[in-house]
C-alpha positions as YAML, in Angstrom:
chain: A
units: angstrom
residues:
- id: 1
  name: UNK
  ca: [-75.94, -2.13, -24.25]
- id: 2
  name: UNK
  ca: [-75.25, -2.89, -20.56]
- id: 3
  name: UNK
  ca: [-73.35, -5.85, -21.75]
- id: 4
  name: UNK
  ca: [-71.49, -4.28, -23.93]
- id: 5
  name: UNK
  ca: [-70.22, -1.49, -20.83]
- id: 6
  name: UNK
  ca: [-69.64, -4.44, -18.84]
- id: 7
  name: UNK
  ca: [-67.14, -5.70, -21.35]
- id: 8
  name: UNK
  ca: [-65.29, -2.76, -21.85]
- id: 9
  name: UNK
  ca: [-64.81, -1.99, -17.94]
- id: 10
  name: UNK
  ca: [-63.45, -5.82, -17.40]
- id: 11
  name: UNK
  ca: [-61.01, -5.14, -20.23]
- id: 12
  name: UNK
  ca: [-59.76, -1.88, -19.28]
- id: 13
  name: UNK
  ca: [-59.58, -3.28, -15.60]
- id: 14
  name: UNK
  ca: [-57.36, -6.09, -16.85]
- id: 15
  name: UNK
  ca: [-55.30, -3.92, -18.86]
- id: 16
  name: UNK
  ca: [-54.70, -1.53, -15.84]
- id: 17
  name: UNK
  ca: [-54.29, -4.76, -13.66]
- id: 18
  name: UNK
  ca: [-51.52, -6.21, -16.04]
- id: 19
  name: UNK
  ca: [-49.92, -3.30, -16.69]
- id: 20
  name: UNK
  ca: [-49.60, -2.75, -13.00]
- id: 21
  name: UNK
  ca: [-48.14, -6.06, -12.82]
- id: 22
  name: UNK
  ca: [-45.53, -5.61, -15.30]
- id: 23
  name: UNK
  ca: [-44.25, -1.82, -13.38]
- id: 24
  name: UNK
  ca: [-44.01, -3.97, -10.11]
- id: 25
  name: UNK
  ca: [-42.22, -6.94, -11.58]
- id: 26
  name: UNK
  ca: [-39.94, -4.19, -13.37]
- id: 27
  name: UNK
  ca: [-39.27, -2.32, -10.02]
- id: 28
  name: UNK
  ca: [-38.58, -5.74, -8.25]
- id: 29
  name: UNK
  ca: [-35.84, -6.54, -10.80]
- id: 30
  name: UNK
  ca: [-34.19, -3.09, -10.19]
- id: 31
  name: UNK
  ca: [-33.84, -3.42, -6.80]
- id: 32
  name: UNK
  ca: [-33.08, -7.07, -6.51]
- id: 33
  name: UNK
  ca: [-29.41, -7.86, -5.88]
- id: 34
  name: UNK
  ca: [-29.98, -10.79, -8.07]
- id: 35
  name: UNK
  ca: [-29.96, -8.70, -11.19]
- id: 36
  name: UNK
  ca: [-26.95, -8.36, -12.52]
- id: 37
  name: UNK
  ca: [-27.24, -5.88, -14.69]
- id: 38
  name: UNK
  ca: [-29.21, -3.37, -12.14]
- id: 39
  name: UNK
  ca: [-27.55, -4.39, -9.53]
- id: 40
  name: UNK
  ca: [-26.10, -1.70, -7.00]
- id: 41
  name: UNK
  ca: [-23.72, -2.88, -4.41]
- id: 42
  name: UNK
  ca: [-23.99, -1.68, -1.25]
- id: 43
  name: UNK
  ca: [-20.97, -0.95, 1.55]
- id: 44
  name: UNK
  ca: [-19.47, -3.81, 3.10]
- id: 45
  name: UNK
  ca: [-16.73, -5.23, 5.52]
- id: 46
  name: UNK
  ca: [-16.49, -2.03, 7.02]
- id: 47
  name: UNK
  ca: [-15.82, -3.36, 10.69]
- id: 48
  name: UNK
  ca: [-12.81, -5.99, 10.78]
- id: 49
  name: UNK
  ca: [-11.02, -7.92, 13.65]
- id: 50
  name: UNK
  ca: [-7.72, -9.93, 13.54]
- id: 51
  name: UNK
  ca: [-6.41, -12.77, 15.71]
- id: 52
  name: UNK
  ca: [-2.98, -13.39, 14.31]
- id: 53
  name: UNK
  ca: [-0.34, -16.06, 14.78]
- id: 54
  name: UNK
  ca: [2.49, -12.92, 14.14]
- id: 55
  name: UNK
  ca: [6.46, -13.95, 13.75]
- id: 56
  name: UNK
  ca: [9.67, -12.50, 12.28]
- id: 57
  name: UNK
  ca: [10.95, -13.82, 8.83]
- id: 58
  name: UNK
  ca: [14.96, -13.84, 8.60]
- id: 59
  name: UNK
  ca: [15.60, -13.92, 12.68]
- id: 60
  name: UNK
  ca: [18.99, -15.64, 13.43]
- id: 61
  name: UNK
  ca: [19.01, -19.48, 13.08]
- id: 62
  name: UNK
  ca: [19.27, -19.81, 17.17]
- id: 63
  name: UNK
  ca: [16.02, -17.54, 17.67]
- id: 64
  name: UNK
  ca: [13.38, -20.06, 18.32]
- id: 65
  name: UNK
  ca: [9.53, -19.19, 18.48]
- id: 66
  name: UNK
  ca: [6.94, -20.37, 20.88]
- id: 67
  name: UNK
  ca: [3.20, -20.83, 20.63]
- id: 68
  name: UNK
  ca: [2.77, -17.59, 21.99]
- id: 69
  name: UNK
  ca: [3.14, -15.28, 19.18]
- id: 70
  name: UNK
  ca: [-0.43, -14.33, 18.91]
- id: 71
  name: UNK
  ca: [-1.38, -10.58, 17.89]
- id: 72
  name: UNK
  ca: [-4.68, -8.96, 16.97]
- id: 73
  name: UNK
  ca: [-5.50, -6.41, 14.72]
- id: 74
  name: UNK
  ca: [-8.53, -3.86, 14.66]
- id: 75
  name: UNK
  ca: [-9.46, -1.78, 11.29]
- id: 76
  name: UNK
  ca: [-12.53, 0.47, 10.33]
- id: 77
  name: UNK
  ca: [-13.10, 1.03, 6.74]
- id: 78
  name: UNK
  ca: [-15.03, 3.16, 4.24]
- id: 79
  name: UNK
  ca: [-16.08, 1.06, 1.11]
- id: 80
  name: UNK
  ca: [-16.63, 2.30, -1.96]
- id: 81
  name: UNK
  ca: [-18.40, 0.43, -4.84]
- id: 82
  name: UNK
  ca: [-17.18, 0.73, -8.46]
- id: 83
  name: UNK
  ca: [-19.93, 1.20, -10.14]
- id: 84
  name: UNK
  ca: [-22.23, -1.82, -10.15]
- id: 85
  name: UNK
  ca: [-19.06, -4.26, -10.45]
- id: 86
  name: UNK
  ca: [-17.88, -7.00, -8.10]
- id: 87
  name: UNK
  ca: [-15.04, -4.76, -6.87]
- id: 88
  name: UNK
  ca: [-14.81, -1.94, -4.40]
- id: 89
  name: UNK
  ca: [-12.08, 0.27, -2.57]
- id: 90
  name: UNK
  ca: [-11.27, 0.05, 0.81]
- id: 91
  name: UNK
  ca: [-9.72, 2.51, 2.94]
- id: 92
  name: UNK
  ca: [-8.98, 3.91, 6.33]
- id: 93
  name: UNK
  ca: [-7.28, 3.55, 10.29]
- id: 94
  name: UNK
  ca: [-6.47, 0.51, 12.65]
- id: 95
  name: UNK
  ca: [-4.53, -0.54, 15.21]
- id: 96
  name: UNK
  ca: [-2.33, -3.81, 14.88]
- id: 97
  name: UNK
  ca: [-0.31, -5.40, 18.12]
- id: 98
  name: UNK
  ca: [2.16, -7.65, 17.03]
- id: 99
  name: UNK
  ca: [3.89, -10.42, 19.41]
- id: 100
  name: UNK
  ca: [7.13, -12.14, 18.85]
- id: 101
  name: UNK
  ca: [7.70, -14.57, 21.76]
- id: 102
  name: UNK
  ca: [10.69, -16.78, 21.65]
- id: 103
  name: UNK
  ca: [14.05, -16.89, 23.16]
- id: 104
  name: UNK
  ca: [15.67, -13.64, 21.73]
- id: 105
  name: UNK
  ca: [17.46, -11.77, 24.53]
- id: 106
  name: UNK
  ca: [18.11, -7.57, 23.25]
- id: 107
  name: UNK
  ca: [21.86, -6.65, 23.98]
- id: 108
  name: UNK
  ca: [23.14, -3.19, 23.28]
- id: 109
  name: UNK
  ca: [26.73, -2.77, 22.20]
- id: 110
  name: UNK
  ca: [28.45, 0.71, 22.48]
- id: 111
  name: UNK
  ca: [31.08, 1.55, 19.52]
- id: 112
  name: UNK
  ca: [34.75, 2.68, 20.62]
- id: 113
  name: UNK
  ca: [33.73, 6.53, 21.64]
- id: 114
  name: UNK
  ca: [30.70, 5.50, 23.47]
- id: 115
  name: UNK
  ca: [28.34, 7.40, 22.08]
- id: 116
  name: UNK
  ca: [26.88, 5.21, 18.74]
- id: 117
  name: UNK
  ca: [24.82, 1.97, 20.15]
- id: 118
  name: UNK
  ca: [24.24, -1.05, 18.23]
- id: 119
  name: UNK
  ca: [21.23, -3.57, 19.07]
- id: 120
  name: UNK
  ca: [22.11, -7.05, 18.83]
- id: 121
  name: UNK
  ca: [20.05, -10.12, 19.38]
- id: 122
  name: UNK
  ca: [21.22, -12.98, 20.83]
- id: 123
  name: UNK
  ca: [19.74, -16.19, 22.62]
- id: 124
  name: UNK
  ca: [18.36, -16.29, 26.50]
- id: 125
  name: UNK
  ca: [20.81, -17.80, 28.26]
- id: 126
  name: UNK
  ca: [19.04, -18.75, 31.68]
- id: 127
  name: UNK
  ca: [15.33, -20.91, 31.82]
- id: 128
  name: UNK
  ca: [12.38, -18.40, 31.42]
- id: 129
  name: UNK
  ca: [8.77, -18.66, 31.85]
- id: 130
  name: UNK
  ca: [7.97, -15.88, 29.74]
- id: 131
  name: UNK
  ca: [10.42, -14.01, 27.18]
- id: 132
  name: UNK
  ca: [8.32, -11.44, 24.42]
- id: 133
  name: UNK
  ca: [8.72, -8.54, 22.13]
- id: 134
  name: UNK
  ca: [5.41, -6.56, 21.35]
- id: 135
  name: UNK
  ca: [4.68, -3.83, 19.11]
- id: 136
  name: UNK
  ca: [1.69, -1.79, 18.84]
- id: 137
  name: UNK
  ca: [0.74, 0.54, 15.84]
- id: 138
  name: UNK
  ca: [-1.92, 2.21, 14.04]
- id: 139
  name: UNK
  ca: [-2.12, 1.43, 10.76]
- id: 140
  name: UNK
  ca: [-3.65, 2.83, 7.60]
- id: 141
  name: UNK
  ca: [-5.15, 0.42, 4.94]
- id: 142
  name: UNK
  ca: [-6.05, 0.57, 1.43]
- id: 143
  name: UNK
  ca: [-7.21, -2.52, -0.36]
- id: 144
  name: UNK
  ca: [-8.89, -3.73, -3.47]
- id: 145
  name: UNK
  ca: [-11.87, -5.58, -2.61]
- id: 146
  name: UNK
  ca: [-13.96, -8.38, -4.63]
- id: 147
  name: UNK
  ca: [-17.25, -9.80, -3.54]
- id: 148
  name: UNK
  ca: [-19.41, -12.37, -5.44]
- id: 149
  name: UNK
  ca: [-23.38, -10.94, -6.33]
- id: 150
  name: UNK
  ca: [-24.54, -14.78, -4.99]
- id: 151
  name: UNK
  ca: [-26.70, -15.69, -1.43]
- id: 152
  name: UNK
  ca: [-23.44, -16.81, -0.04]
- id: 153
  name: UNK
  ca: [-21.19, -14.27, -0.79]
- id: 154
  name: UNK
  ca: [-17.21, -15.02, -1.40]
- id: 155
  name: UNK
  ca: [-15.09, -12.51, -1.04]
- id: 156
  name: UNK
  ca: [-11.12, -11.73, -1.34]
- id: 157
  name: UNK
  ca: [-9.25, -8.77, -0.87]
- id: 158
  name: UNK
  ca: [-5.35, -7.70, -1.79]
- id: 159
  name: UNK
  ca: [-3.90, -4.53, -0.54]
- id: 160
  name: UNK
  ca: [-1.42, -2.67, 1.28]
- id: 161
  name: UNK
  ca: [-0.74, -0.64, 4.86]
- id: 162
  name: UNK
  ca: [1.35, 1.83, 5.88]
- id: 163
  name: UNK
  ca: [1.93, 1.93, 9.64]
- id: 164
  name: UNK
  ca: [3.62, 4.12, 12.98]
- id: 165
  name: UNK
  ca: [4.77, 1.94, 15.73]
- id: 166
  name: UNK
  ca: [3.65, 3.78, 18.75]
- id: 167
  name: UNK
  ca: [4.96, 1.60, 21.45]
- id: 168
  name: UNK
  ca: [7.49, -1.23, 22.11]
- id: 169
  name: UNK
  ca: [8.56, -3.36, 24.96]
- id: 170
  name: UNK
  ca: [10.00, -6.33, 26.10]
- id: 171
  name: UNK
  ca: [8.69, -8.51, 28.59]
- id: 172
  name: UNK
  ca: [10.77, -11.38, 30.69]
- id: 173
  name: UNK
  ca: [9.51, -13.34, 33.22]
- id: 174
  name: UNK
  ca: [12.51, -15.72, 34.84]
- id: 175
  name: UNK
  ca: [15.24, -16.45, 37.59]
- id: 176
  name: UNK
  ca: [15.86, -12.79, 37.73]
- id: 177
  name: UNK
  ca: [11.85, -11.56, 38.18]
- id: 178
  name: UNK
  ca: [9.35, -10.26, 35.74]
- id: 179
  name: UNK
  ca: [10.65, -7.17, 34.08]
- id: 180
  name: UNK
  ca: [9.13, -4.68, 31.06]
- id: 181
  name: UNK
  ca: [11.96, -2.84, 29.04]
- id: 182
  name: UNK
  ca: [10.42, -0.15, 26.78]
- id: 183
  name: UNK
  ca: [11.56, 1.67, 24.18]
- id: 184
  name: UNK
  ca: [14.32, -1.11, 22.42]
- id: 185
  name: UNK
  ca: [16.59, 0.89, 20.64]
- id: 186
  name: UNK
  ca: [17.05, 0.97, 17.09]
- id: 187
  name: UNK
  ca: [13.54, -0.09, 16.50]
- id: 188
  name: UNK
  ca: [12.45, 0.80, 12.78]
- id: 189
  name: UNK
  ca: [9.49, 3.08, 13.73]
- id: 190
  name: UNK
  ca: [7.75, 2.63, 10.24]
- id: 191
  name: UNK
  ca: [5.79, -0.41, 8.72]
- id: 192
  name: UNK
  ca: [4.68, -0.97, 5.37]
- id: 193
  name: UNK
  ca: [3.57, -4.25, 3.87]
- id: 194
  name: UNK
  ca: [0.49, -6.00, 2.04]
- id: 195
  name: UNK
  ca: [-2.08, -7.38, 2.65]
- id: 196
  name: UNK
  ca: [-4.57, -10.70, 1.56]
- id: 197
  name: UNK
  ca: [-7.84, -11.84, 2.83]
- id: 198
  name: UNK
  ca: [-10.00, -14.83, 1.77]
- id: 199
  name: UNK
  ca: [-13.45, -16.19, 2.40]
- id: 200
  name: UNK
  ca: [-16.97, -16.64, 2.97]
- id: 201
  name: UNK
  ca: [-19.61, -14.04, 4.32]
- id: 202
  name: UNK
  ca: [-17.61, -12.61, 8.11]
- id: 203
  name: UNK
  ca: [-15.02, -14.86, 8.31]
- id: 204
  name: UNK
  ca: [-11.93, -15.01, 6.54]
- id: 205
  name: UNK
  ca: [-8.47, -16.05, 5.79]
- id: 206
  name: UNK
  ca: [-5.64, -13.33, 6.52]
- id: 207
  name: UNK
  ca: [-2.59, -13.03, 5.93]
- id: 208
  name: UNK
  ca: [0.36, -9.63, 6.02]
- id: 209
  name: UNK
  ca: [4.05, -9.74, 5.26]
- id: 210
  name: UNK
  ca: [5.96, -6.08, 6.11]
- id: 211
  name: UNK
  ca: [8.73, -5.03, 3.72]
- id: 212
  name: UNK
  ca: [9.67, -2.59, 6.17]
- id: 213
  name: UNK
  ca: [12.56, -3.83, 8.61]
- id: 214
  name: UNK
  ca: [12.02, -4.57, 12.43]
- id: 215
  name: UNK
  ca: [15.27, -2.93, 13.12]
- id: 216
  name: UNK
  ca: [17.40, 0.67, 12.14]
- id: 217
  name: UNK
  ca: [20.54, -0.22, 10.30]
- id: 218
  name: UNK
  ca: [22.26, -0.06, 13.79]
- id: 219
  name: UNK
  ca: [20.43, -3.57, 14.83]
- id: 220
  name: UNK
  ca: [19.90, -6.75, 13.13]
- id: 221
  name: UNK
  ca: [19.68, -6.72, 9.33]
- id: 222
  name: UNK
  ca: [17.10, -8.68, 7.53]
- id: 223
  name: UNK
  ca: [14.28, -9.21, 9.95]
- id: 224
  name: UNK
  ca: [10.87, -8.55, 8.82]
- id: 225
  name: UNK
  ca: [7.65, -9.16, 10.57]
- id: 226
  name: UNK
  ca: [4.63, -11.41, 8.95]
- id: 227
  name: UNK
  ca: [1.02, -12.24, 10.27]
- id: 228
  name: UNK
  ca: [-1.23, -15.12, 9.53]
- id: 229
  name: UNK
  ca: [-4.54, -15.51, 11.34]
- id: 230
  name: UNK
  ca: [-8.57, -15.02, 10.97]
- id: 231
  name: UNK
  ca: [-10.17, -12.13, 10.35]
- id: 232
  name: UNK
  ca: [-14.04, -11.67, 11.63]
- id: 233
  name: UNK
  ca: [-15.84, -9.05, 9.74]
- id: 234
  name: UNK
  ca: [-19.52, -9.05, 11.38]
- id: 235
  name: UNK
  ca: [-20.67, -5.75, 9.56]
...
């Protein structure tokens, strides 16, 4: 009889044991990002930082560029998940400088009553150490966002941004002394472009073109800025 007792508290001990087993290993798949099909992503790339090489697409032939159009951008995001998908929504504020250094010199023109003024932009005549346009805004972002459920996550993004310049200036440093002119005039307040990022994990490839003019129709036609640099994205 005591055998018997024994026998029958082993098996319902192994029974409880196993199906213990079985809950556990079921919770573990639930919560393991390696499940596909329970999979829940979490928020991501919600912290971003730019260093840009930033230019000017359709700038007069005699307009030449230096190495010193570098520009940085700073975003913070809310991400929303779709669902269990690879994709999520991006949104929300940043601040973007932009740096066009070359040999463009700003003259203003004055029509016949002296009261309507045209920007033009023609090339710096005298040697120059220095010689940069800079523009800073804050931008809003909204992008559609792909991310790979794998240890080493690839992700891309495409989207677009609608921006406010805040401040401009121009800043020359030659024979006739360093000077800062703010304000150009006929500066196109408003930016609006798109937006691509590729990569692996935090770091990624960036890139921005703006369909939005530099310039009012009362300066130079045709001039829009682009952006092409590395984006860090540690959280």
């Amino acid at each position: 009889m005591k055998k018997i007792v024994v026998y029958c508290l082993l098996f319902l001990s192994f029974g409880f044991t196993t199906k213990a087993q079985k809950d556990t290993t079921k919770n573990k798949k639930i919560i393991s990002e390696f499940d596909l099909k329970n999979y829940k992503a979490d928020p991501k790339d919600r912290l971003i930082f730019e260093a840009n090489y930033t230019n000017w697409l359709g700038a007069p032939s005699n307009i030449k560029t230096d190495w010193k159009c570098i520009g940085f951008g700073f975003y913070t995001l809310f991400d929303k998940p779709i669902k269990n998908s690879n994709f999520s929504f991006g949104y929300g504020l940043g601040f973007y400088s932009h740096n066009f250094s070359s040999n463009a010199n700003f003259v203003y023109q004055l029509d016949s009553s002296n009261q309507n003024v045209t920007t033009l932009i023609e090339p710096k005549t005298i040697p120059y150490i220095a010689n940069r346009y800079n523009e800073r805004s804050f931008e809003i972002p909204l992008e559609l966002r792909f991310r790979t459920k794998t240890t080493t996550i690839f992700k891309m993004m495409l989207g677009a941004k609608i921006g406010y310049v805040v401040s401009n200036f121009k800043k020359s440093d030659d024979a006739d002394g360093r000077i800062r002119l703010y304000n150009i005039k006929n500066v196109n307040p408003w930016r609006y472009g798109v937006v691509f990022r590729i990569g692996v994990e935090q770091v990624c490839l960036t890139a921005s073109y703006y369909f939005s003019e530099v310039f009012t129709s009362k300066g130079p036609k045709g001039i829009n800025p682009f952006s092409l640099g590395i984006a860090i994205i540690p959280y």
